[in-house]
C-alpha positions as CSV (number, residue, x, y, z in Angstrom):
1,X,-42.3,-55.5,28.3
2,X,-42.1,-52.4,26.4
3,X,-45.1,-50.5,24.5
4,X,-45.1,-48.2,22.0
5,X,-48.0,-45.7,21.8
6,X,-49.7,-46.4,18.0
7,X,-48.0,-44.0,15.8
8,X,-51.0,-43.3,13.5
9,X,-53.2,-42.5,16.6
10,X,-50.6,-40.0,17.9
11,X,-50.7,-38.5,14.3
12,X,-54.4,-38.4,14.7
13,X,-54.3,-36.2,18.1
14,X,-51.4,-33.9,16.9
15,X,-53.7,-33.2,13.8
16,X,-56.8,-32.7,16.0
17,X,-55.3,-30.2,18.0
18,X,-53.9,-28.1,15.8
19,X,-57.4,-28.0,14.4
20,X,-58.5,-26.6,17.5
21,X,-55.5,-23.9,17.3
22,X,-56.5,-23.1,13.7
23,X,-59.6,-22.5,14.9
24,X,-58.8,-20.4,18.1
25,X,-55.7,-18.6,17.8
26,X,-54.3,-16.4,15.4
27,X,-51.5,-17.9,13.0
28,X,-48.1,-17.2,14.1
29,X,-46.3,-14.6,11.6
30,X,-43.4,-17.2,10.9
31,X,-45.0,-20.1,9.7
32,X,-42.6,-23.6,9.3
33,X,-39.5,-23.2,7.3
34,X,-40.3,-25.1,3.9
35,X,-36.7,-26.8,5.3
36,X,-38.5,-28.5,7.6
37,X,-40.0,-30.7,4.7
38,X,-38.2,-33.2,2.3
39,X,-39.9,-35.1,-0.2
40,X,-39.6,-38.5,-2.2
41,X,-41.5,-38.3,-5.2
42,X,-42.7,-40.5,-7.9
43,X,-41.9,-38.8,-11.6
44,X,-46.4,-39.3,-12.4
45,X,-47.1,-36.9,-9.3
46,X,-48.1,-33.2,-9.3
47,X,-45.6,-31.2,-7.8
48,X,-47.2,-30.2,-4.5
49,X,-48.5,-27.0,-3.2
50,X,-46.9,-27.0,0.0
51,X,-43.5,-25.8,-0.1
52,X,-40.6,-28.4,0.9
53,X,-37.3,-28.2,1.4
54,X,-35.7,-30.9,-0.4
55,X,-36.7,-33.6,-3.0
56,X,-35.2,-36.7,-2.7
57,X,-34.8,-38.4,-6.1
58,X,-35.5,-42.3,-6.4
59,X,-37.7,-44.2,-8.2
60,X,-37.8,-41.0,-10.7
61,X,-36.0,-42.7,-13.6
62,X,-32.5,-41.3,-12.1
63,X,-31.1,-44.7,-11.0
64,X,-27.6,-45.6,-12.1
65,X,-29.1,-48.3,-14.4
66,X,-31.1,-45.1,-16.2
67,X,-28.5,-42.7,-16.7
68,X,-25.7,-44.9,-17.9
69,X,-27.1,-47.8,-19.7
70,X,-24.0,-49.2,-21.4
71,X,-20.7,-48.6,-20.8
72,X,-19.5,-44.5,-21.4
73,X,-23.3,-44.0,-22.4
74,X,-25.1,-41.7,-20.8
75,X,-28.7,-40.4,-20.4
76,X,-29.4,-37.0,-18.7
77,X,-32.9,-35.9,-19.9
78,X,-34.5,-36.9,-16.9
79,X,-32.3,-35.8,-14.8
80,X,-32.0,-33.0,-16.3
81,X,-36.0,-32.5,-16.5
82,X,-36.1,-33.0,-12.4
83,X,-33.0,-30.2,-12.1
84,X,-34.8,-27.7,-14.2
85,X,-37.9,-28.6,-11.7
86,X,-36.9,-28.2,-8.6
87,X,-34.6,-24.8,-9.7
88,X,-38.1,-23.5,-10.4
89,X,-39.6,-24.5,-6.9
90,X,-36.8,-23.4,-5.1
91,X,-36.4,-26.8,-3.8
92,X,-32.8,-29.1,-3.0
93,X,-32.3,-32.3,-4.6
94,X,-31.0,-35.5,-2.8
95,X,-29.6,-38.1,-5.4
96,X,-29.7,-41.3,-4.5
97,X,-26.7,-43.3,-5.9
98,X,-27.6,-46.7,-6.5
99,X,-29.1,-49.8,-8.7
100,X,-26.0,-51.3,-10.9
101,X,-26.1,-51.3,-14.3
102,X,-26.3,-54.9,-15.7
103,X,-23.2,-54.6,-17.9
104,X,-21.3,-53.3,-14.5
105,X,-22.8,-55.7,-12.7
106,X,-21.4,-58.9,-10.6
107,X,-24.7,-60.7,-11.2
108,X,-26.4,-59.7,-14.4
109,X,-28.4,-62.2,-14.1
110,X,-30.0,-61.4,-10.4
111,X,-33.8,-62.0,-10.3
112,X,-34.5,-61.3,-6.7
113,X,-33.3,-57.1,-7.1
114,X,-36.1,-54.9,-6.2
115,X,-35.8,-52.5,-9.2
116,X,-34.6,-54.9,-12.3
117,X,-32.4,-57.8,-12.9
118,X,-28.5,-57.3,-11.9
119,X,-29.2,-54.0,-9.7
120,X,-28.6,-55.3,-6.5
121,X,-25.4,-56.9,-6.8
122,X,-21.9,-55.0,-6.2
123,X,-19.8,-54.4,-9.7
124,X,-17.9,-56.4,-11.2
125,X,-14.7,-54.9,-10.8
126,X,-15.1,-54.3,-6.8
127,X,-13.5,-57.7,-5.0
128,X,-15.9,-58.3,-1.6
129,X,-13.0,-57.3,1.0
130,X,-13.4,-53.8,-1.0
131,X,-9.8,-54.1,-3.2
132,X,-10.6,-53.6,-7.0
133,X,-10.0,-50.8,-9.3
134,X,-14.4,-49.8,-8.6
135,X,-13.6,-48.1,-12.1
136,X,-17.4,-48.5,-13.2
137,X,-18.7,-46.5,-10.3
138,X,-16.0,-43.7,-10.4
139,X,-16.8,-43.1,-14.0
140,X,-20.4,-43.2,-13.4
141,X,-19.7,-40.6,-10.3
142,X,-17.6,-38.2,-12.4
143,X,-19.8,-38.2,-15.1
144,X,-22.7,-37.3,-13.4
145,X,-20.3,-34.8,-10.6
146,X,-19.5,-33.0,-13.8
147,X,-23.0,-33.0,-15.8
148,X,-24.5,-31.4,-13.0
149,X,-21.8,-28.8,-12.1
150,X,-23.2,-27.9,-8.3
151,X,-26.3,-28.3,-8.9
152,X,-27.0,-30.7,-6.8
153,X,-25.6,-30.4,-3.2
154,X,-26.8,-33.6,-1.5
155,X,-25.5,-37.0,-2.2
156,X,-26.9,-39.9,-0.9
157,X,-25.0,-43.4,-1.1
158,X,-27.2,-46.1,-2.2
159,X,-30.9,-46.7,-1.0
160,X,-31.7,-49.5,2.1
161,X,-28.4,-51.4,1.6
162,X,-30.0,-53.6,4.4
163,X,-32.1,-55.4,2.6
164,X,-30.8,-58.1,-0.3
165,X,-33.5,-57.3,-2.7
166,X,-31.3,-53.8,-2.5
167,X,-27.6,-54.7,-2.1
168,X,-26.1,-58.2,-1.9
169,X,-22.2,-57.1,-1.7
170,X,-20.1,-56.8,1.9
171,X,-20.3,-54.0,3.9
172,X,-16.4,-53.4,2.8
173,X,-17.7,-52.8,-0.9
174,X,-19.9,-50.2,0.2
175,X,-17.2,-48.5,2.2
176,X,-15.5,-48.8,-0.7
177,X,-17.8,-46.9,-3.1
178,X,-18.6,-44.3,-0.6
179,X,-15.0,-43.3,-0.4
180,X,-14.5,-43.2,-4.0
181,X,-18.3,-41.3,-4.5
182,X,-16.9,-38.6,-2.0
183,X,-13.5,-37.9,-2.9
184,X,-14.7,-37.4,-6.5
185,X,-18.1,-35.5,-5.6
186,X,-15.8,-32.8,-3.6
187,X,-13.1,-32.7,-5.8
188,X,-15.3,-30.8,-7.8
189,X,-18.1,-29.5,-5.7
190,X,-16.1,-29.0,-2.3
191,X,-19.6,-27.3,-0.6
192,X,-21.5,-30.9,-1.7
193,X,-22.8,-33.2,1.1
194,X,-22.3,-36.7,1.1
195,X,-25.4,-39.0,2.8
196,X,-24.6,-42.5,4.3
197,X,-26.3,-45.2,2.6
198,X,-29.9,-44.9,4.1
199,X,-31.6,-47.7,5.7
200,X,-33.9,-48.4,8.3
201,X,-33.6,-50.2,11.9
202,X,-36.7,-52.0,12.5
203,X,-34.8,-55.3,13.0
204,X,-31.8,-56.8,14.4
205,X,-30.4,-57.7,10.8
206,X,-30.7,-54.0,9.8
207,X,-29.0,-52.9,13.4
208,X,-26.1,-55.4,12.2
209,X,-25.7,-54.1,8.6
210,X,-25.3,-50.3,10.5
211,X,-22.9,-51.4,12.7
212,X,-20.6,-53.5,10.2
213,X,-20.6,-50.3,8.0
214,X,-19.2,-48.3,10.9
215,X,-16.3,-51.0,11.8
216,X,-15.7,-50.9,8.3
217,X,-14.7,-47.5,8.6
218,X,-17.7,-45.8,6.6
219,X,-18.5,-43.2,8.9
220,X,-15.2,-41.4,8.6
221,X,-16.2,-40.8,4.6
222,X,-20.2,-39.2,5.5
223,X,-21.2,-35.9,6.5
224,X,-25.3,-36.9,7.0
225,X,-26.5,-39.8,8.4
226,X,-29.8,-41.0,6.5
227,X,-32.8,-42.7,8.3
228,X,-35.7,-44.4,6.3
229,X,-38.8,-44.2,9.2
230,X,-41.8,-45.5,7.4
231,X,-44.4,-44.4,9.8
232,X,-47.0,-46.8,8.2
233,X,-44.9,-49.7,9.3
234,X,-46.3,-50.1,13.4
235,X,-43.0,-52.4,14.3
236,X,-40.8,-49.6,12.9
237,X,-42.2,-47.1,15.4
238,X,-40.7,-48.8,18.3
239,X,-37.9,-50.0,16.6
240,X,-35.4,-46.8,16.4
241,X,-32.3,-47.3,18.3
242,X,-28.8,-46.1,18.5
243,X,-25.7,-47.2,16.6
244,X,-23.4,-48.8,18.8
């Protein structure tokens, strides 16, 4: 039987040992590129003093539900407040693509969504083998492509697809909207970035949901693959495996 070596208690000796270097050695001239560190913030948070690289942008009143409430209606302050943020730190944005609008959505109605009724579900115009005009989600893509103008370099498509209480539709759909989210994104920002839907691996369901979206074809339409590791989740530690 396999073990895994308690994450938190690794943590614990990595940060007691570079106590003792801090203490005894002099601090290397290069210290870690602010690269090295991305961020997922919540919008009530001081911006922190530590440089980072990147801030990924969820939960930060920037869902698809929040910019385009109703149909052709759109909402960009906070966006737009986050932008004008992170220019001023220096910092890359990640925006995460996701959370259907209720009037776009395939099941308005749909309780069991983590962030609001009806964002879970697929849209309504996107049949589950993937065939449909998607017409709410390419407006939605160019809209906010456009708005932003290059802005923002790093798209990722949809957030932990794995779980229902996140995304109820076929893996087909979501190959569906990727392709359509990239070949608008690049048309007009060819230098953008497009992020797989990111999701985690800490059980055989989740292993199931990565490998359908790769027979489906999704891989062909990323250029990053995205990796949720919650570190405060033991199982998750000794979870991580390849995609078949």
């Amino acid at each position: 039987m396999k073990s895994c070596f308690p994450l938190k208690a690794l943590i614990g000796v990595v940060v007691s040992t570079l106590c003792l270097y801090a203490q005894s050695q002099t601090p290397p001239a290069l210290p870690v590129s602010s690269q090295f560190a991305s961020l997922t913030k919540n919008w009530f948070q001081p911006w922190p003093a530590v440089p980072v690289g990147s801030l990924r942008l969820w939960n930060t009143g920037t869902s698809w539900a929040q910019i385009n409430p109703a149909n052709g209606v759109y909402n960009w302050r906070v966006l737009d407040n986050w932008i004008a943020a992170a220019q001023s730190h220096r910092t890359d944005l990640v925006l995460t693509m996701a959370q259907t609008p209720a009037w776009a959505s395939s099941n308005p109605y749909d309780s069991n969504c983590r962030y609001g009724p009806a964002g879970c579900a697929p849209p309504n115009d996107l049949n589950p083998d993937g065939t449909g005009t998607d017409q709410h989600w390419k407006n939605f893509v160019t809209a906010v492509a456009k708005h932003v103008a290059g802005r923002i370099k790093l798209w990722e498509m949809w957030n932990e697809p794995g779980w229902t209480i996140h995304w109820t539709g076929t893996p087909a759909q979501m190959v569906r909207m990727v392709k359509d989210a990239r070949a608008i994104i690049l048309s007009i920002d060819p230098t953008a970035r497009i992020i797989s839907p990111a999701n985690q691996a800490m059980t055989p369901f989740h292993m199931k949901w990565w490998t359908s979206f790769a027979d489906a074809g999704g891989l062909q339409y990323i250029d990053v693959v995205a990796f949720h590791g919650y570190t405060n989740y033991y199982p998750l530690a000794c979870g991580v495996h390849a995609i078949p």
